[in-house]
C-alpha positions as CSV (number, residue, x, y, z in Angstrom):
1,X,111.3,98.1,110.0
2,X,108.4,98.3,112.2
3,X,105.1,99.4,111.3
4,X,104.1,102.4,113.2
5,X,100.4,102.1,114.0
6,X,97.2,104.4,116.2
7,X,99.0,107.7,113.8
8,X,95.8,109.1,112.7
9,X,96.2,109.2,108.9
10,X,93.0,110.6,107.3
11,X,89.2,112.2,107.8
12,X,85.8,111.5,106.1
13,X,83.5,114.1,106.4
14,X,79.9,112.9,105.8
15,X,77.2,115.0,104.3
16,X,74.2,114.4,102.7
17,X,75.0,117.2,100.0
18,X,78.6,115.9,99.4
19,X,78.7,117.6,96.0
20,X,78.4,120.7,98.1
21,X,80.3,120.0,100.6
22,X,83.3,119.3,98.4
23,X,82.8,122.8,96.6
24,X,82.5,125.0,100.0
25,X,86.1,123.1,101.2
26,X,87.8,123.3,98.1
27,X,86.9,127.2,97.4
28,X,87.3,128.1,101.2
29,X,90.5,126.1,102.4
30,X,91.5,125.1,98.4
31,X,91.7,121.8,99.1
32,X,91.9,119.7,96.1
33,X,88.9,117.3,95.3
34,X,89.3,114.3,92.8
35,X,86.8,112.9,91.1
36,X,84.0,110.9,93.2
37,X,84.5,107.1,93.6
38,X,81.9,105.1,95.3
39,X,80.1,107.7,96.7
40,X,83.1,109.4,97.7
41,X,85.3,112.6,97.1
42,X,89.0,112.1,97.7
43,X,90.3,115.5,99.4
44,X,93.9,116.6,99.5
45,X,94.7,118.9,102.3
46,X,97.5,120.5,100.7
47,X,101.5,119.4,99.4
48,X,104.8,119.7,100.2
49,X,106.3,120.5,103.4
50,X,103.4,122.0,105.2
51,X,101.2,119.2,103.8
52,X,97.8,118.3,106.3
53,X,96.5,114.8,106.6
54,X,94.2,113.7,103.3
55,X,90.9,112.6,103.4
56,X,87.7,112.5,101.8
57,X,83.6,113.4,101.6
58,X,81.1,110.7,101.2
59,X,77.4,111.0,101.1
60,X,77.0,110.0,104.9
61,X,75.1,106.3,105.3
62,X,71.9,105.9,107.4
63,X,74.4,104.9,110.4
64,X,76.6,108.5,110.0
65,X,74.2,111.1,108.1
66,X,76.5,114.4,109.3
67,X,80.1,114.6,110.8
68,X,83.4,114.1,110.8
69,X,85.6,110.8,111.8
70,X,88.9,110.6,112.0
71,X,90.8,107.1,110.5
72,X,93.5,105.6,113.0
73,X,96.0,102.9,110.7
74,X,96.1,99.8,113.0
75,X,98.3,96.8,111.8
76,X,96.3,94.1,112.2
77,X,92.4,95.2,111.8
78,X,90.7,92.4,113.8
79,X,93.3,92.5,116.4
80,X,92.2,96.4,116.8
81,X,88.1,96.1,116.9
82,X,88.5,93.1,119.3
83,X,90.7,95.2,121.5
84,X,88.2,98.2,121.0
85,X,85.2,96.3,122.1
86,X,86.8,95.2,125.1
87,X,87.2,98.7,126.5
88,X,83.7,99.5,125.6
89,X,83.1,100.3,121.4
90,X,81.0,99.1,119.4
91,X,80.9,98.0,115.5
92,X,79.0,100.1,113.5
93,X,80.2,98.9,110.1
94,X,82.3,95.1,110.4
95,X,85.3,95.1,108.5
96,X,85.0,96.1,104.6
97,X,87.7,95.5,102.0
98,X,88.8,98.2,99.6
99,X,91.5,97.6,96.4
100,X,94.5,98.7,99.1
101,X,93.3,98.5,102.5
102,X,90.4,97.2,104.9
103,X,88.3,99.7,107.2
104,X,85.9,99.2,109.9
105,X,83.7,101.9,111.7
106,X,83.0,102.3,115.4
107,X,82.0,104.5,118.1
108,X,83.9,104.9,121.3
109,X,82.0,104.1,124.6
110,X,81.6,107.9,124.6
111,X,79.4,107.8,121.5
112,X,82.5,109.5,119.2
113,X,82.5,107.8,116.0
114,X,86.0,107.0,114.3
115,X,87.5,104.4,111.5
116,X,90.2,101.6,111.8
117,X,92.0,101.7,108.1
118,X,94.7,98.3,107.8
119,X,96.7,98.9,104.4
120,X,97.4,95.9,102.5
């Protein structure tokens, strides 16, 4: 089976009040927040057939106080940022490596910021 790859297959919103942040989406849109991690507050968009794509808030770094990037799954992550920085991107944050997966941050030569997430 191929791997199907550029789906866009979660968000981070970055705030520098996540704590609040995570309360406002979670009584607004009921989006359910775990626990924080690192920093970080899974979110689950919903479940079940009308289920939206999961993601989480962070306490937004120096690079990324406020905002919102999307996360595009690539197969092979080095492959993907090469290929990006031909057509222009740059590397904010080099590849990282998580328990299941590796992620990368970069902005587009348009100055939109996004992730690259690889599962393991």
């Amino acid at each position: 089976m191929e791997k199907v790859t550029g789906n866009v297959v979660g968000f981070e919103l970055s705030s520098q009040e996540p704590e609040k942040a995570a309360e406002f989406y979670s009584t607004v849109f009921g989006w359910k927040i775990a626990e924080p991690r690192w920093d970080y507050w899974a979110v689950s968009t919903g479940g079940g057939e009308n289920s939206g794509i999961d993601g989480g808030i962070g306490r937004g770094p120096n690079d990324f106080p406020h905002g919102t990037r999307i996360q595009i799954e690539v197969e092979v992550i080095e492959e993907a940022i090469a290929k990006a920085i031909e057509n222009g991107a740059m590397v904010v944050r080099d590849k990282m490596e998580f328990d299941e997966f590796y992620l990368a941050y970069l902005v587009d030569p348009t100055g939109i910021g996004f992730g690259l997430i690889q599962k393991k």
